[in-house]
GUKOL-246328 format. One line per 2 residues: number of its first residue (from 1); their letters; for each residue x, y, z of C-alpha. Coordinates in steps of 0.2 Angstrom, whole numbers, plus 5000, padded with zeros to 4 digits. Layout:
BEGIN
NUM	a	X Y Z | ...
***
This chain:
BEGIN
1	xx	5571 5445 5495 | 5558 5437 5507
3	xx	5541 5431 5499 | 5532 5430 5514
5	xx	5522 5445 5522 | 5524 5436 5540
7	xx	5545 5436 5537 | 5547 5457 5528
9	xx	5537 5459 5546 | 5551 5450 5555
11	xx	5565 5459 5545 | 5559 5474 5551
13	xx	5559 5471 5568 | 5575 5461 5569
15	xx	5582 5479 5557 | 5577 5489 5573
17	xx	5585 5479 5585 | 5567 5476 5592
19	xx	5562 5460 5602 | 5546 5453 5601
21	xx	5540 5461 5615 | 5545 5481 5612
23	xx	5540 5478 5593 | 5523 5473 5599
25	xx	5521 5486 5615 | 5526 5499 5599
27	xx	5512 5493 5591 | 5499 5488 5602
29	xx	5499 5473 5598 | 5501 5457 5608
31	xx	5518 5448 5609 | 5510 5432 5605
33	xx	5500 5440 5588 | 5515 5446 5583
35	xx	5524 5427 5584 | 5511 5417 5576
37	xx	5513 5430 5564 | 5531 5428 5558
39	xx	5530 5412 5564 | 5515 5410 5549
41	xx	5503 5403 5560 | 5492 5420 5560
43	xx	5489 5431 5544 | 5496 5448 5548
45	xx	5479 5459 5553 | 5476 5477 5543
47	xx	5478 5485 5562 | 5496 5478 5561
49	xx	5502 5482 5545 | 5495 5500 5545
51	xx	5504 5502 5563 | 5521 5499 5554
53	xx	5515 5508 5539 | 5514 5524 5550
55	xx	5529 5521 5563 | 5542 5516 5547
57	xx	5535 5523 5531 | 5550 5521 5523
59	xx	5548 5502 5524 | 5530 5501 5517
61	xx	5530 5498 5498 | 5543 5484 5503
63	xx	5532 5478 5516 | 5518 5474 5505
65	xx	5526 5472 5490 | 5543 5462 5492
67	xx	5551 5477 5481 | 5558 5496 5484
69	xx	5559 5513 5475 | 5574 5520 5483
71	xx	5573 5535 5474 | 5556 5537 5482
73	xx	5563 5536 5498 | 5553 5518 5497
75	xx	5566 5505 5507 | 5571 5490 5514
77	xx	5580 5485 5530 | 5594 5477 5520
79	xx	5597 5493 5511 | 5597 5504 5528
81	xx	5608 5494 5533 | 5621 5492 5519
83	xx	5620 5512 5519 | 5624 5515 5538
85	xx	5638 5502 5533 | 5644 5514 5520
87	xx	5645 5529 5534 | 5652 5521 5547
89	xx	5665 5513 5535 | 5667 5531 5526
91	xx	5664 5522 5508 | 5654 5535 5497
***
């Protein structure tokens, strides 16, 4: 599990097959915030954090929190993963 804001902000973007660039156009931000962001060199500002809140609510709780609530539709990249895993492999 990450600890760090700056790296549940990377996993998400890296989840989405997103570069810097089209993560940052997505969320109007600029490509050079968003790496001294994950990069830790930046905090993370509110504009950014509700941008992802909004575009990927099923990643918010996690985002902020390190932790998820599955049953609450509440999420991590890892377990999106894991479960398209599941459907392409046809494992229940």
């Amino acid at each position: 599990m990450s600890t760090y804001l700056r790296d549940r902000i990377r996993e998400i973007r890296e989840g989405l097959g997103l570069g810097r660039q089209a993560f940052a156009d997505k969320r109007g931000v600029k490509k050079a915030t968003l790496k001294y962001v994950e990069r830790g060199q930046q905090r993370a500002t509110e504009e950014l954090l509700v941008a992802i809140g909004e575009n990927w609510p099923e990643y918010a709780y996690w985002l902020l929190t390190g932790k998820t609530i599955p049953d609450a539709g509440q999420i991590s990249p890892d377990m999106e993963r894991v479960e398209l895993k599941k459907v392409a492999d046809g494992t229940p």
